[in-house]
DRENDO-1510 file (C-alpha; in Angstrom, 1 decimal, always signed):
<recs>
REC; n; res; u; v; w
REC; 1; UNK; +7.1; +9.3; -18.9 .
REC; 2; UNK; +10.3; +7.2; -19.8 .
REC; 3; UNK; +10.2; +5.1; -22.9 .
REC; 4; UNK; +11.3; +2.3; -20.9 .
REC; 5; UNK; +8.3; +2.2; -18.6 .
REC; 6; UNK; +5.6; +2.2; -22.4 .
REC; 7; UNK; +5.7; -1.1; -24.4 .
REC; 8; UNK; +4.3; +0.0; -28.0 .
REC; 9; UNK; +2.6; -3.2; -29.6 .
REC; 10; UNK; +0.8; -3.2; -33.0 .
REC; 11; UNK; -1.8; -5.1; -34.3 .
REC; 12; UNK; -2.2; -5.7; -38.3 .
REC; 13; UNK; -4.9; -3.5; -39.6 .
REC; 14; UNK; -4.8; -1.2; -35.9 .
REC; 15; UNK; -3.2; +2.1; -34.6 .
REC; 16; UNK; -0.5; +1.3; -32.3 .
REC; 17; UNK; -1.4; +1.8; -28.5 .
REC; 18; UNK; +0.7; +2.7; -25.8 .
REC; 19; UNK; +0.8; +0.2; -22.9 .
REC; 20; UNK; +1.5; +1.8; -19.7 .
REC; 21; UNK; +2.5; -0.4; -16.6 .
REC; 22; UNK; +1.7; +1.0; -12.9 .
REC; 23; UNK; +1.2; -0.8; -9.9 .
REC; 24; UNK; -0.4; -0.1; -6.5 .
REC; 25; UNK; +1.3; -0.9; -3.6 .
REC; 26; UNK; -1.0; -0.8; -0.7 .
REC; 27; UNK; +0.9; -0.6; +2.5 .
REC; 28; UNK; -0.7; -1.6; +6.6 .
REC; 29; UNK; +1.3; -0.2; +9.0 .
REC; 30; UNK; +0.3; -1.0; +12.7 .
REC; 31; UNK; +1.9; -0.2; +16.2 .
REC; 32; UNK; +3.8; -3.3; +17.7 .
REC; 33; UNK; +2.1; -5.7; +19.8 .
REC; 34; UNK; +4.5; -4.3; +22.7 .
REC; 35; UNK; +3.2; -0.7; +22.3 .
REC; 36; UNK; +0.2; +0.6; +24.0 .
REC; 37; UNK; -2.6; +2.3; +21.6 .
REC; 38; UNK; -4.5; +4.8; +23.7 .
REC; 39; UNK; -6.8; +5.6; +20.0 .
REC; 40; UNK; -7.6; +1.5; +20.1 .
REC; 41; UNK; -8.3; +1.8; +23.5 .
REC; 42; UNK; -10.9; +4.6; +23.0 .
REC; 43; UNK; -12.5; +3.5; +20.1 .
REC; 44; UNK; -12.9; -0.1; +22.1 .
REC; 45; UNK; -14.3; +2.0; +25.1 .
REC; 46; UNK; -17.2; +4.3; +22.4 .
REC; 47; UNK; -17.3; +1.1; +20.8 .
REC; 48; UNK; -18.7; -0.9; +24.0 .
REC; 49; UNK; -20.5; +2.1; +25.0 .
REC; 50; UNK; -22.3; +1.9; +21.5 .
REC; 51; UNK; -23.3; -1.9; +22.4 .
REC; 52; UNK; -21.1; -3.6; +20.6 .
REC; 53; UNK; -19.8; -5.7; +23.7 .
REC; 54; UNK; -18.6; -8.2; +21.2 .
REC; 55; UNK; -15.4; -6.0; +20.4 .
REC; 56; UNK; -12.7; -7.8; +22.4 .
REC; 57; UNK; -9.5; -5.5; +21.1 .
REC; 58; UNK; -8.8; -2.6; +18.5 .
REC; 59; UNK; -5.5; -1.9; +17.2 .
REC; 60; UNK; -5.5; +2.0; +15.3 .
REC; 61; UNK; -3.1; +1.6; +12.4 .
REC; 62; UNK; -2.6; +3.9; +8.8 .
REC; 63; UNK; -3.3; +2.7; +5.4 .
REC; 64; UNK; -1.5; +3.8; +2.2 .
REC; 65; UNK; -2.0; +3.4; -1.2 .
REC; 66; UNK; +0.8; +4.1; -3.5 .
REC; 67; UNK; +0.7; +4.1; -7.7 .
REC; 68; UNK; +4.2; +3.7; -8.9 .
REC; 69; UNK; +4.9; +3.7; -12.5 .
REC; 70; UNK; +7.7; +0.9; -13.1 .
REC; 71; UNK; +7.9; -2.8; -15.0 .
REC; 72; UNK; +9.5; -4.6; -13.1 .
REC; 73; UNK; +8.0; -6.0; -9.3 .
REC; 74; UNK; +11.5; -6.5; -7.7 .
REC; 75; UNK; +11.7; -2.7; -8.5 .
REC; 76; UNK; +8.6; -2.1; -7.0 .
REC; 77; UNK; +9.5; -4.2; -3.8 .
REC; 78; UNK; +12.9; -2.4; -3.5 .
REC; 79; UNK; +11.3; +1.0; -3.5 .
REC; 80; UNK; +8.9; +0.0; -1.0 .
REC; 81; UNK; +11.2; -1.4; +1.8 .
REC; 82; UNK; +13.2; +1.6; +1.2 .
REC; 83; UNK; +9.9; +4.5; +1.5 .
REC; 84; UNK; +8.7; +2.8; +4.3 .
REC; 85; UNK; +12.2; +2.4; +6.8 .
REC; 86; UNK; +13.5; +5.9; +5.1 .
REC; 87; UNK; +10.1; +8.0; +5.8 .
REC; 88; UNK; +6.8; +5.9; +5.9 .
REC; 89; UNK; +7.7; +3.9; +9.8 .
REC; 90; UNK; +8.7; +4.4; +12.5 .
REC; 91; UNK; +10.6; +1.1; +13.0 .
REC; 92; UNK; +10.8; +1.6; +16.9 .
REC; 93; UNK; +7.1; +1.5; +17.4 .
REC; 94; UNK; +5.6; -0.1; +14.1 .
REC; 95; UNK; +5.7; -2.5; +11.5 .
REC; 96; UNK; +4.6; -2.5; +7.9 .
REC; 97; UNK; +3.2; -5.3; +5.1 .
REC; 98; UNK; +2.5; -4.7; +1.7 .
REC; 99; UNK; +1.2; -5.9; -1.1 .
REC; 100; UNK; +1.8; -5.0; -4.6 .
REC; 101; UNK; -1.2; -5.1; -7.6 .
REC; 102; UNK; -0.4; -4.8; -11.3 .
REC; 103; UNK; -2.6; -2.5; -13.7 .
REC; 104; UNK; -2.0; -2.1; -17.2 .
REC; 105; UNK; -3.6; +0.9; -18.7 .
REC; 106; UNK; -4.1; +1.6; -22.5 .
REC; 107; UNK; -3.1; +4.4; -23.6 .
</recs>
């Protein structure tokens, strides 16, 4: 791990801890509103055949979480964007949102 990513802090009387910064990014990725979903479709149809009647639409999407050890959120954002067109999406039939939670860990 990089020294840049551990803040060391000490406290009068205390060992010093390490501080180390990671968020989770946890991604949605869902077919387009123009795309047809044949695994919606079929979980609406078991769904209905279950009884749940209720159940007007389902959309099948993928979720993804993602711990990535860095300070700095516009980073974090940057990285993202670039995972998801490079390798995560398929930008002709999906779209993606994310959001990004901070956790500090002691170390």
């Amino acid at each position: 791990m990089s020294s840049d990513r551990i803040v060391n802090f000490v406290c009068h009387g205390f060992k010093p801890k390490k501080v180390v910064f990671v968020f989770e990014v946890r991604i949605y990725i869902t077919l387009k509103e123009s795309v047809l979903d044949p695994q919606g479709m079929t979980i609406l149809k078991s769904l209905k055949d279950l009884g749940y009647h209720q159940v007007e639409n389902v959309r099948m999407g993928k979720f993804l979480q993602l711990w990535i050890n860095e300070t700095n959120p516009e980073v974090i954002k940057t990285m993202t964007d670039e995972m998801c067109k490079k390798l995560l999406v398929n930008e002709v039939i999906e779209t993606y949102h994310y959001e990004i939670i901070s956790h500090t860990t002691k170390k």
